[in-house]
PQR file with spaces between the fields and no chain letter, atoms N, CA, C, O and H, PARSE charges and radii, in Angstrom:
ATOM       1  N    UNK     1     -10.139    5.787   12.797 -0.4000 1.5000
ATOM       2  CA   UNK     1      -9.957    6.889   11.861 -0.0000 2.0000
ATOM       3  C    UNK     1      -8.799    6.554   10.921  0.5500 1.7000
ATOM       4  O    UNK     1      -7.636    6.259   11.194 -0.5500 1.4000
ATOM       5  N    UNK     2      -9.509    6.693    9.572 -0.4000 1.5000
ATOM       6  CA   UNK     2      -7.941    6.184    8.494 -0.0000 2.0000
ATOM       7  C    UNK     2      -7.019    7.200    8.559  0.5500 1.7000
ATOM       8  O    UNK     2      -7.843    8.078    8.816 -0.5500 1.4000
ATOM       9  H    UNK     2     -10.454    6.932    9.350  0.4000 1.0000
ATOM      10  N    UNK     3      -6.282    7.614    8.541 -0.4000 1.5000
ATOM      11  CA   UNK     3      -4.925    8.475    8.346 -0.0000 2.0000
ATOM      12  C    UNK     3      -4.664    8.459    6.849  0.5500 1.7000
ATOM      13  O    UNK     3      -5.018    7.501    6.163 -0.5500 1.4000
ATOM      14  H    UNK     3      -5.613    6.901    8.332  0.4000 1.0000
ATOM      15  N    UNK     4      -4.044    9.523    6.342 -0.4000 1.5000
ATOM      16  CA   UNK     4      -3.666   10.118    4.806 -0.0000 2.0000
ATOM      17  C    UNK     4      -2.840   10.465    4.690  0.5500 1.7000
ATOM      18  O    UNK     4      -2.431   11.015    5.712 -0.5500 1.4000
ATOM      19  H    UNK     4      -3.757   10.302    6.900  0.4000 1.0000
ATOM      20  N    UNK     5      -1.975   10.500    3.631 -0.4000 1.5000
ATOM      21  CA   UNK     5      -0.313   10.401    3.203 -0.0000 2.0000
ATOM      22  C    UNK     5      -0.309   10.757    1.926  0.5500 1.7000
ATOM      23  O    UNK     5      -1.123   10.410    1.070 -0.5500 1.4000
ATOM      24  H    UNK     5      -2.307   10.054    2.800  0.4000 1.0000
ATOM      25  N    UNK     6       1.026   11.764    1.745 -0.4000 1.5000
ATOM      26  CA   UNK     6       0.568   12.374    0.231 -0.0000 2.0000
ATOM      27  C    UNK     6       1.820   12.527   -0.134  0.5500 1.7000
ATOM      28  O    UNK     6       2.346   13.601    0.159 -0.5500 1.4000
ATOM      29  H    UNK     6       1.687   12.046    2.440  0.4000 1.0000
ATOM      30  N    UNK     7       2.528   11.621   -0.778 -0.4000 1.5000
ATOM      31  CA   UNK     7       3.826   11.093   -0.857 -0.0000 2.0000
ATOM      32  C    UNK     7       4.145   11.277   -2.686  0.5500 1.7000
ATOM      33  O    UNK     7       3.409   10.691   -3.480 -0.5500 1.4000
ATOM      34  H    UNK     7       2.100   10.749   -1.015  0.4000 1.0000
ATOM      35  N    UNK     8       4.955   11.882   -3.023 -0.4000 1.5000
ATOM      36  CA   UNK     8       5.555   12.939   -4.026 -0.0000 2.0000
ATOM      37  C    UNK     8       6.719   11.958   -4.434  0.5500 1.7000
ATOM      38  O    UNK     8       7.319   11.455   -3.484 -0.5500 1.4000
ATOM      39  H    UNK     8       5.553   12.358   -2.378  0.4000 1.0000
ATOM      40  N    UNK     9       7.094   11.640   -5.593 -0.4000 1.5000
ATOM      41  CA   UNK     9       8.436   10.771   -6.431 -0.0000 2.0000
ATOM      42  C    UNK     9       8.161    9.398   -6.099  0.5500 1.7000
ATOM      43  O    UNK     9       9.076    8.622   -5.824 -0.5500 1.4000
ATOM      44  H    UNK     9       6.606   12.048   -6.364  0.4000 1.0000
ATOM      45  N    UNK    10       6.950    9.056   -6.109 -0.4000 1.5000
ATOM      46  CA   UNK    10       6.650    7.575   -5.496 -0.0000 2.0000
ATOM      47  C    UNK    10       6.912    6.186   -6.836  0.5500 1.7000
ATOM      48  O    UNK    10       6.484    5.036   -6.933 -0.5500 1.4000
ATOM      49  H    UNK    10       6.206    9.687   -6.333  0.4000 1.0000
ATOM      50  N    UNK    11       7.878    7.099   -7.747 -0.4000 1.5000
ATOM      51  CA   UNK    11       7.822    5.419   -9.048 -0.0000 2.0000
ATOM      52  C    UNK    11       8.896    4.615   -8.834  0.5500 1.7000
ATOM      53  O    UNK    11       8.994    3.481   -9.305 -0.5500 1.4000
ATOM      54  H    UNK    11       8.225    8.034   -7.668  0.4000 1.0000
ATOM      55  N    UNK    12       9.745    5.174   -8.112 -0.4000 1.5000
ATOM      56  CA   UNK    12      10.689    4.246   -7.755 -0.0000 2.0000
ATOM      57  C    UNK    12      10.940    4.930   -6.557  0.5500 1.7000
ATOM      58  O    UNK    12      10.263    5.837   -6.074 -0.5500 1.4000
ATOM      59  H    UNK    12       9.665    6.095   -7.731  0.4000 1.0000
ATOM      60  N    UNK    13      12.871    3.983   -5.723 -0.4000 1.5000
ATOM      61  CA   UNK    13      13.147    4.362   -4.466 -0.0000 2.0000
ATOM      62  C    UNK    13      12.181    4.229   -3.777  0.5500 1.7000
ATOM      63  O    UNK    13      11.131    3.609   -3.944 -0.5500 1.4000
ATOM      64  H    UNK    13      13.422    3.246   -6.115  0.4000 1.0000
ATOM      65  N    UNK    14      12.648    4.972   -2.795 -0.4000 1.5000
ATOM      66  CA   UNK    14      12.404    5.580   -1.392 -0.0000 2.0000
ATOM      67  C    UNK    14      11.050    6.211   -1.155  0.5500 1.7000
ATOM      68  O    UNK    14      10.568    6.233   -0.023 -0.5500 1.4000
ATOM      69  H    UNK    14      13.501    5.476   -2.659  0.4000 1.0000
ATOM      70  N    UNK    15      10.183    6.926   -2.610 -0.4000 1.5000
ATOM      71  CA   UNK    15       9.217    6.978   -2.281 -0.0000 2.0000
ATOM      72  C    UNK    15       8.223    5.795   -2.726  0.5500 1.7000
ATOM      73  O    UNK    15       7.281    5.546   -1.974 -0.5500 1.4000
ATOM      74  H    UNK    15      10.574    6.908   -3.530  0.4000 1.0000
ATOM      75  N    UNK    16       8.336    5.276   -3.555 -0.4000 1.5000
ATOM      76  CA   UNK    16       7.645    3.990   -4.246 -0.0000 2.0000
ATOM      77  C    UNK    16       7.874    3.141   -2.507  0.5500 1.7000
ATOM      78  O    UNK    16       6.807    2.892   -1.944 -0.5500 1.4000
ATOM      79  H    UNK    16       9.101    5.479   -4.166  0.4000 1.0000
ATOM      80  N    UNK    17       8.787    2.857   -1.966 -0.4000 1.5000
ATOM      81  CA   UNK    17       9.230    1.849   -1.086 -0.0000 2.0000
ATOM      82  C    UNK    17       7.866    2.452    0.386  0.5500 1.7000
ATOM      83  O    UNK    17       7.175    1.746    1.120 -0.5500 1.4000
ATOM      84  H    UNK    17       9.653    3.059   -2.423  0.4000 1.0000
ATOM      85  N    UNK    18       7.974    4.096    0.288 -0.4000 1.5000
ATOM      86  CA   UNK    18       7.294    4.241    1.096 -0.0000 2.0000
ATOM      87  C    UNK    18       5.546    4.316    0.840  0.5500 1.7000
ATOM      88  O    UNK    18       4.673    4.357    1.707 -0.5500 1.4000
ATOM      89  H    UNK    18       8.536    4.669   -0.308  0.4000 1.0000
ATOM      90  N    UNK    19       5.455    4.316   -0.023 -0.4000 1.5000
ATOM      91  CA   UNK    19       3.883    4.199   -0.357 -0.0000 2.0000
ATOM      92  C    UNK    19       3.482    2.926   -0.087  0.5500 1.7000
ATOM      93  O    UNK    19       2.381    2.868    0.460 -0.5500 1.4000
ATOM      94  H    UNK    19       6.164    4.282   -0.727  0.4000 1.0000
ATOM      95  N    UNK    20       3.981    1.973   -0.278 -0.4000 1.5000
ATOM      96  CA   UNK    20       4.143    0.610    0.152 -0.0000 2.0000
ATOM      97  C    UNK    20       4.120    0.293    1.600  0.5500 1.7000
ATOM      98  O    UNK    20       3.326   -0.570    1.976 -0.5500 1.4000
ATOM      99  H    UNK    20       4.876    2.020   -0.722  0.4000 1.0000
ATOM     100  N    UNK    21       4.798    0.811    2.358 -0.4000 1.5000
ATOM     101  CA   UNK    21       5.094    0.883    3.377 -0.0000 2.0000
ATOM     102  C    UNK    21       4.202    1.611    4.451  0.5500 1.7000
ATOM     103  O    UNK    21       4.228    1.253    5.629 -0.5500 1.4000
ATOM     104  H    UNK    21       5.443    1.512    2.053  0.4000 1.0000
ATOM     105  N    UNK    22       3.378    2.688    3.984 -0.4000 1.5000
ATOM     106  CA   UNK    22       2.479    3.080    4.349 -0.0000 2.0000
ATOM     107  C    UNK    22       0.860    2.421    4.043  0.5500 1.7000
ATOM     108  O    UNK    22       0.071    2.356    4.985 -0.5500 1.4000
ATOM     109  H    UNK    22       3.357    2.978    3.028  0.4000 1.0000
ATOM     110  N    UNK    23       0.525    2.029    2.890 -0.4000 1.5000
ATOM     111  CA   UNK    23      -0.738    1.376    2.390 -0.0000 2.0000
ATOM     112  C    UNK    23      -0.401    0.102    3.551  0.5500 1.7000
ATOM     113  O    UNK    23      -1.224   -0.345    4.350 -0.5500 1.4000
ATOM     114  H    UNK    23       1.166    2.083    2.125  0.4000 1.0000
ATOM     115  N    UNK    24       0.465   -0.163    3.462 -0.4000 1.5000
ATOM     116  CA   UNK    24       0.359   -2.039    4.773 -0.0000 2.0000
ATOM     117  C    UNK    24       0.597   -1.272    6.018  0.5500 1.7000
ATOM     118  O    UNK    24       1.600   -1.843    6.446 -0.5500 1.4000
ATOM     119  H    UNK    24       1.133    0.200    2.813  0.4000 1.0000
ATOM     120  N    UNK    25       0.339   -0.431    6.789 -0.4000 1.5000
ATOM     121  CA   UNK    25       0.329    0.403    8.225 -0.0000 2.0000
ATOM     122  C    UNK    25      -0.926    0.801    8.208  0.5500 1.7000
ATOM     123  O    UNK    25      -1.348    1.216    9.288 -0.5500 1.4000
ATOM     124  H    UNK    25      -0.476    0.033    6.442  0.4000 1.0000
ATOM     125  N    UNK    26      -2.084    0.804    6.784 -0.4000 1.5000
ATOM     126  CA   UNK    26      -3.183    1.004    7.109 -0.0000 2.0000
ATOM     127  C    UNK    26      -3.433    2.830    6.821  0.5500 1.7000
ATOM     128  O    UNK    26      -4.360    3.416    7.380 -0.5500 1.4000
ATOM     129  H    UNK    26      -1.741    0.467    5.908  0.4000 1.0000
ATOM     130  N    UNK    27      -2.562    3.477    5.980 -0.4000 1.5000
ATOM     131  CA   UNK    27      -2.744    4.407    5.421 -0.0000 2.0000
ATOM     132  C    UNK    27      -3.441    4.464    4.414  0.5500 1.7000
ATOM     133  O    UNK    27      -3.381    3.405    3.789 -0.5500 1.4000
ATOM     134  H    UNK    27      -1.809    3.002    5.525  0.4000 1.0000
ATOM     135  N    UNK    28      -4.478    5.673    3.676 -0.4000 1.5000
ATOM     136  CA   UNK    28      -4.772    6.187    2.471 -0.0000 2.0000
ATOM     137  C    UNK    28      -4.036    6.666    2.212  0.5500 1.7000
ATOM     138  O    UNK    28      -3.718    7.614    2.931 -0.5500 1.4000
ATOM     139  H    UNK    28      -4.526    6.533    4.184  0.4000 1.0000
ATOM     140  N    UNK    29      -3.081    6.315    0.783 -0.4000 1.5000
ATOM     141  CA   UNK    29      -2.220    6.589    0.008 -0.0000 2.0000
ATOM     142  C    UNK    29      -2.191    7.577   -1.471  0.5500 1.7000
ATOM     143  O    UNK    29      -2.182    7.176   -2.635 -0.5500 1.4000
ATOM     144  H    UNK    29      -3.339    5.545    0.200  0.4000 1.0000
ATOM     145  N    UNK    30      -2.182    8.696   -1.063 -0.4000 1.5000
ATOM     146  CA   UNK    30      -1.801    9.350   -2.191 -0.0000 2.0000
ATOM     147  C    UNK    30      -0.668    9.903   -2.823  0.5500 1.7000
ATOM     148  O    UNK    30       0.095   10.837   -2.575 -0.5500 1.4000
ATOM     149  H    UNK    30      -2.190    9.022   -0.117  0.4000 1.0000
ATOM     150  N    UNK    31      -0.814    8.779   -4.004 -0.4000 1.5000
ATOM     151  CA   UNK    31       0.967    9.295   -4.938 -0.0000 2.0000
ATOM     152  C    UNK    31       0.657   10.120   -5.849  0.5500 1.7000
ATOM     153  O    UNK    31      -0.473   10.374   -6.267 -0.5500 1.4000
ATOM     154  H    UNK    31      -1.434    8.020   -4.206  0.4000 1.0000
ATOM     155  N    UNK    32       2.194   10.791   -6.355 -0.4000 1.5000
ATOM     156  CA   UNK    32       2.200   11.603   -7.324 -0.0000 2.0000
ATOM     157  C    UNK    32       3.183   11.138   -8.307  0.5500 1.7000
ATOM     158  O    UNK    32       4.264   11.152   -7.719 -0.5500 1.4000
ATOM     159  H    UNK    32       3.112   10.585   -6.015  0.4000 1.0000
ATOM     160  N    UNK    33       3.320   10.796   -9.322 -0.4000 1.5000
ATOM     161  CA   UNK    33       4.606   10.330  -10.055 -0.0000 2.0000
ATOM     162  C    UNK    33       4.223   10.864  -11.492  0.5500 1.7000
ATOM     163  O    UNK    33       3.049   11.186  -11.677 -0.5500 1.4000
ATOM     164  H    UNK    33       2.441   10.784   -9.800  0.4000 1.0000
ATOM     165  N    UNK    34       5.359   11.006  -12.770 -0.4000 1.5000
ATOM     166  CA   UNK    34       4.756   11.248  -13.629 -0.0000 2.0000
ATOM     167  C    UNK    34       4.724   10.262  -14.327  0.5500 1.7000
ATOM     168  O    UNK    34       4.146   10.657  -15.340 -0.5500 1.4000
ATOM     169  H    UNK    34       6.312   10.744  -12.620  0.4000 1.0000
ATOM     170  N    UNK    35       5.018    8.990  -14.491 -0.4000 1.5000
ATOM     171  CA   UNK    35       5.408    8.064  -15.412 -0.0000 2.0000
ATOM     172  C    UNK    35       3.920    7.065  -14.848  0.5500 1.7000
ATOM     173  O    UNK    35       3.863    6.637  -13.696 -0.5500 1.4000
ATOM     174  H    UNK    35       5.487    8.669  -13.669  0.4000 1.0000
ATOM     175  N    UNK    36       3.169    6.899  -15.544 -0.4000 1.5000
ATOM     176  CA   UNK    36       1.861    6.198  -15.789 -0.0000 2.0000
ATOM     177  C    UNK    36       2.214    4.970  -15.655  0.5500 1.7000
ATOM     178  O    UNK    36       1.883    4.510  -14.562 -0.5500 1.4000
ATOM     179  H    UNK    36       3.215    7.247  -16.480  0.4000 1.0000
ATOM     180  N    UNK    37       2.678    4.359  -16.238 -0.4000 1.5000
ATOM     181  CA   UNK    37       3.408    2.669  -15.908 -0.0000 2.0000
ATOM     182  C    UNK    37       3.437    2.516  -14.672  0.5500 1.7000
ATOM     183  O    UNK    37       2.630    1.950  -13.935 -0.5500 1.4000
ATOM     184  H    UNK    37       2.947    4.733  -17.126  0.4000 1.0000
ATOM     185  N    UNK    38       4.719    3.211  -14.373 -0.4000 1.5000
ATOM     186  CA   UNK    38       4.750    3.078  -12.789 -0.0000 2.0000
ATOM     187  C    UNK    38       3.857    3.038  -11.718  0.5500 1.7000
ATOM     188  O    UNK    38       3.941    2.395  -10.672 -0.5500 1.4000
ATOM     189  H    UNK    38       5.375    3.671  -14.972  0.4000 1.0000
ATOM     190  N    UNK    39       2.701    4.061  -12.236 -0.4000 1.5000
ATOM     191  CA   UNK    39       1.524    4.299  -11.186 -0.0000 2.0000
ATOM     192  C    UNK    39       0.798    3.151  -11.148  0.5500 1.7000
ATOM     193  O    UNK    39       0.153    2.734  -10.186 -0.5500 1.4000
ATOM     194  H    UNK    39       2.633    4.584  -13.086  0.4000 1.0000
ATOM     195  N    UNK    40       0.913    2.677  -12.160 -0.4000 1.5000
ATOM     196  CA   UNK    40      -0.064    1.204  -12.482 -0.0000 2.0000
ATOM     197  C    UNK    40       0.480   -0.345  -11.287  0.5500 1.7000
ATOM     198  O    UNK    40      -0.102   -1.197  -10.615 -0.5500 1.4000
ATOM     199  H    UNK    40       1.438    3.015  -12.942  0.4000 1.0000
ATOM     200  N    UNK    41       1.628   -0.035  -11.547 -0.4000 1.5000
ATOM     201  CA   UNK    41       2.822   -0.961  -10.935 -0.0000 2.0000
ATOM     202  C    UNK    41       2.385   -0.356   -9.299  0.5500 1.7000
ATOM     203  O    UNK    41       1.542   -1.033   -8.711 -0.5500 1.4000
ATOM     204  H    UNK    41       2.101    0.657  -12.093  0.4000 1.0000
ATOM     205  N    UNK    42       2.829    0.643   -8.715 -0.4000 1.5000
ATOM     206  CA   UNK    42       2.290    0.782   -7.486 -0.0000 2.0000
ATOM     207  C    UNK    42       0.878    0.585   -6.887  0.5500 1.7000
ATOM     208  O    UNK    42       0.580    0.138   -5.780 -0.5500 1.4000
ATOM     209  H    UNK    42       3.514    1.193   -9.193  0.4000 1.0000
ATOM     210  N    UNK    43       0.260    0.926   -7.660 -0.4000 1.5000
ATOM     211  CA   UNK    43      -1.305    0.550   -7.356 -0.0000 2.0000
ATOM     212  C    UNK    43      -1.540   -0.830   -7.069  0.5500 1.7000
ATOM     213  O    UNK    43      -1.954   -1.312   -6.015 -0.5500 1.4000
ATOM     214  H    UNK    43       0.502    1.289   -8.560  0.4000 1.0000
ATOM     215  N    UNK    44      -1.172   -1.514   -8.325 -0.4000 1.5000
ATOM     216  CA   UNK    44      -1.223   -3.359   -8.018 -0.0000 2.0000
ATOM     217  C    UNK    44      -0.399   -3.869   -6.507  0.5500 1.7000
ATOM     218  O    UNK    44      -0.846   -4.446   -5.516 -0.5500 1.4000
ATOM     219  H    UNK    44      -0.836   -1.123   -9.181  0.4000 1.0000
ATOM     220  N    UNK    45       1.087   -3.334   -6.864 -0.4000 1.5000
ATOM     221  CA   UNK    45       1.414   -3.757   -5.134 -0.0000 2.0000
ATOM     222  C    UNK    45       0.829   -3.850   -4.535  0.5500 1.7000
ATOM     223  O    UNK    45       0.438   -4.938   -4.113 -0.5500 1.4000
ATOM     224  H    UNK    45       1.450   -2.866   -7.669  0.4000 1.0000
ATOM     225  N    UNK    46       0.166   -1.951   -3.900 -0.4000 1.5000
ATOM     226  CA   UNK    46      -0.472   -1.828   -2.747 -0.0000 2.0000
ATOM     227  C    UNK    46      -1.577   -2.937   -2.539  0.5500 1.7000
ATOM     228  O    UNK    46      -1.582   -3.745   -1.610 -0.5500 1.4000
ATOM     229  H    UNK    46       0.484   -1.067   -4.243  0.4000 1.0000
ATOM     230  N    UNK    47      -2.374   -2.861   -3.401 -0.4000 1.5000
ATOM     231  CA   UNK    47      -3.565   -4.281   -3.880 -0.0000 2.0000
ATOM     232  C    UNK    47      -3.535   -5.088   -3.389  0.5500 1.7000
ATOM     233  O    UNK    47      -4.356   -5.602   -2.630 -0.5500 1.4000
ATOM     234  H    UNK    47      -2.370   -2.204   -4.155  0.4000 1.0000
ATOM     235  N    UNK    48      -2.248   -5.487   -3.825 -0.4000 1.5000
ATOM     236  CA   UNK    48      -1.830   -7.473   -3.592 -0.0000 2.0000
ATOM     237  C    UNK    48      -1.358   -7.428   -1.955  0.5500 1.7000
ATOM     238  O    UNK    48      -1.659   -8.271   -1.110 -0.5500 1.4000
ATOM     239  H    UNK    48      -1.582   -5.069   -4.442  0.4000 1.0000
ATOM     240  N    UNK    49      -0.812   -6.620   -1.816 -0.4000 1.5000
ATOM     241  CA   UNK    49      -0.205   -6.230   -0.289 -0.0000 2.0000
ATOM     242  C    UNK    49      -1.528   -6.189    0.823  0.5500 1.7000
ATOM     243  O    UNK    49      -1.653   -6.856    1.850 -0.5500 1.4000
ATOM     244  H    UNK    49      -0.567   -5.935   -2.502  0.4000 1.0000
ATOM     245  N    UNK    50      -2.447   -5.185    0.255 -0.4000 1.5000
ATOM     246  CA   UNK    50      -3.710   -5.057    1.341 -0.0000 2.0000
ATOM     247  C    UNK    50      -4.267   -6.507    0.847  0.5500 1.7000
ATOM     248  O    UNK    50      -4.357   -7.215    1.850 -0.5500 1.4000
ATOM     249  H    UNK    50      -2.346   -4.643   -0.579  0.4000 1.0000
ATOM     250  N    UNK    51      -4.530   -6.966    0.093 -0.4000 1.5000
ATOM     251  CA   UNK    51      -5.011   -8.420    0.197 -0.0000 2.0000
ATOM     252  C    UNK    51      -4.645   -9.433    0.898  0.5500 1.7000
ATOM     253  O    UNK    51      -5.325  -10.217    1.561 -0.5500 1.4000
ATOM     254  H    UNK    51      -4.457   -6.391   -0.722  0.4000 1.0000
ATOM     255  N    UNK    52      -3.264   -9.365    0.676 -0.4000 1.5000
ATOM     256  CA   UNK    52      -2.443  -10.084    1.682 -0.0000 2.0000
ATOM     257  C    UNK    52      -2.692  -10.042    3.271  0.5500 1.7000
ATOM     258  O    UNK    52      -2.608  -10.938    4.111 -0.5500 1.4000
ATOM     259  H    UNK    52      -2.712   -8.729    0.138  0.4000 1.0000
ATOM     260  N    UNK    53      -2.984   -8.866    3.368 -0.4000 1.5000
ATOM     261  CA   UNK    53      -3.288   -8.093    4.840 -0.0000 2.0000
ATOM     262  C    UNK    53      -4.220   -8.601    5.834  0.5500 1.7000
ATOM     263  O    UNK    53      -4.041   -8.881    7.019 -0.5500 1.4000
ATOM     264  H    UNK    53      -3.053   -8.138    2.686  0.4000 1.0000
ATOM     265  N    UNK    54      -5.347   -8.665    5.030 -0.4000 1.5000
ATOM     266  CA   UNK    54      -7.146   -9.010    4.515 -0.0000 2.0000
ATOM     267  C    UNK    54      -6.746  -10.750    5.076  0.5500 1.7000
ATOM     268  O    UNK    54      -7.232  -11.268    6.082 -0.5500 1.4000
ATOM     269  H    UNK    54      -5.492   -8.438    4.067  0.4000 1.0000
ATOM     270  N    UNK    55      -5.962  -11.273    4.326 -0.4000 1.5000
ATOM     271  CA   UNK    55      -5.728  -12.977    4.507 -0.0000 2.0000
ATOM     272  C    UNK    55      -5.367  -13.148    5.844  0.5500 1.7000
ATOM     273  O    UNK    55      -6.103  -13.613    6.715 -0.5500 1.4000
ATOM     274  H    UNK    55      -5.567  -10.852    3.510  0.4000 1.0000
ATOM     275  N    UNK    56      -4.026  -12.699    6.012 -0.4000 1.5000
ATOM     276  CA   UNK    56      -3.397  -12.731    7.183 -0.0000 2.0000
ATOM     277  C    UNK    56      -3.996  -12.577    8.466  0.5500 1.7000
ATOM     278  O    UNK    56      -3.504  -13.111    9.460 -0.5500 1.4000
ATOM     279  H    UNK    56      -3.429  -12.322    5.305  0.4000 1.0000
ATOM     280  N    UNK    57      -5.280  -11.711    8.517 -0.4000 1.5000
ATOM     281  CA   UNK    57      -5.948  -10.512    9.474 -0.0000 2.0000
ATOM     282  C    UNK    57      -7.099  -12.174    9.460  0.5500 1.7000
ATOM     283  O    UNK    57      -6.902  -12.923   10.417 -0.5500 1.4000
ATOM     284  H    UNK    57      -5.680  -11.277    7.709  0.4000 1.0000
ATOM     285  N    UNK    58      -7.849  -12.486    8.738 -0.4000 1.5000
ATOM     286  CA   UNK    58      -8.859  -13.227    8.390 -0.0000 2.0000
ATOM     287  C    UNK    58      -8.448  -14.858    9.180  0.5500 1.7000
ATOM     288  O    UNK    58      -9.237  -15.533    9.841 -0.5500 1.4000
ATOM     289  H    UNK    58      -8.009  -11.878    7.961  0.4000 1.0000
ATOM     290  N    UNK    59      -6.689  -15.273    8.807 -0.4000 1.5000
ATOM     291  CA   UNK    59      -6.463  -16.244    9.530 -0.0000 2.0000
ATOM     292  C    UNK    59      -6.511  -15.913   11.023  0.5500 1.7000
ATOM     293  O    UNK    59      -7.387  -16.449   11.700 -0.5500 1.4000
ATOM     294  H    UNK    59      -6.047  -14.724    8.270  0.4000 1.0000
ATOM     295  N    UNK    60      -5.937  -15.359   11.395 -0.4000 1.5000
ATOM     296  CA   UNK    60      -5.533  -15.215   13.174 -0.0000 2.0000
ATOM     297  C    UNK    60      -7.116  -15.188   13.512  0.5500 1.7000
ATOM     298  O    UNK    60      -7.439  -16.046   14.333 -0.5500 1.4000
ATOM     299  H    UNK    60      -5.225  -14.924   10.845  0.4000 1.0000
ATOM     300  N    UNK    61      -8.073  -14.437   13.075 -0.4000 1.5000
ATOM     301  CA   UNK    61      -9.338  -14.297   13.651 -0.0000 2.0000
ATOM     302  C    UNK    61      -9.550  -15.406   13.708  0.5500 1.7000
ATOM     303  O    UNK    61      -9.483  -15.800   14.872 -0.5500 1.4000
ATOM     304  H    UNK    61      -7.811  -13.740   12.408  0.4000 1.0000
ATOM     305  N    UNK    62      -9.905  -16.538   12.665 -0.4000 1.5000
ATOM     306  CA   UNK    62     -10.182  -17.848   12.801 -0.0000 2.0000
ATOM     307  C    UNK    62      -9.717  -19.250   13.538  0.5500 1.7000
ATOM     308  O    UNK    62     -10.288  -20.267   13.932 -0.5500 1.4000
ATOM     309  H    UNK    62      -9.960  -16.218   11.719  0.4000 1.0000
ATOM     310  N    UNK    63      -8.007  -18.613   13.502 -0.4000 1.5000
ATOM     311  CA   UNK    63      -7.045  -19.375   14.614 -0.0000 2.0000
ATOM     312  C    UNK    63      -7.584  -19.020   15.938  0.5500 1.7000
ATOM     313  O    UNK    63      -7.491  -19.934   16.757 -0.5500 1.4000
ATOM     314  H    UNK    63      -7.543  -17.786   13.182  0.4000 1.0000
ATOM     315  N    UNK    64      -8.108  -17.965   16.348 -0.4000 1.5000
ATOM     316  CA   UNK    64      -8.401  -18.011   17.861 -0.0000 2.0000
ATOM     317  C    UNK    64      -9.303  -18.673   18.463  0.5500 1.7000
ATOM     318  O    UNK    64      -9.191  -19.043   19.632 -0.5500 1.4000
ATOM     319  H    UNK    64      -8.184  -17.223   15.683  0.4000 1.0000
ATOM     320  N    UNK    65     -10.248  -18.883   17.765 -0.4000 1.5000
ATOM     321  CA   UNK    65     -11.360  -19.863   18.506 -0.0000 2.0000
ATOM     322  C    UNK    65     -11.361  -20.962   18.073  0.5500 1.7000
ATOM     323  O    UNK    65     -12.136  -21.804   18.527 -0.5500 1.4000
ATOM     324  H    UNK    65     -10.338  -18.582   16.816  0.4000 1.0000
């Protein structure tokens, strides 16, 4: 079951740090910010981060056998 998060001042700090922080724990991430740039900028993180995830997750499976 995915879990959901609805995380408020997320363009910088503490909440930006935690949206991040939550999307790689395997959360659905919903931000609120007003600055559009920024949202763009968090979105790609999370992206590159769950991709990263995806790689990482993809090696060990293949390292085991």
């Amino acid at each position: 079951m995915k879990r959901n998060v609805l995380i408020t001042g997320t363009s910088t700090g503490v909440g930006f740090e935690s949206a991040v922080l939550f999307a790689q724990n395997g959360y659905k991430v919903y931000a609120t910010m007003r600055n559009l740039k920024k949202a763009t900028e968090l979105k790609e993180k999370i992206e590159a981060e769950q991709q990263a995830m995806r790689e990482r997750t993809a090696h060990q499976n293949y390292t085991k056998y």
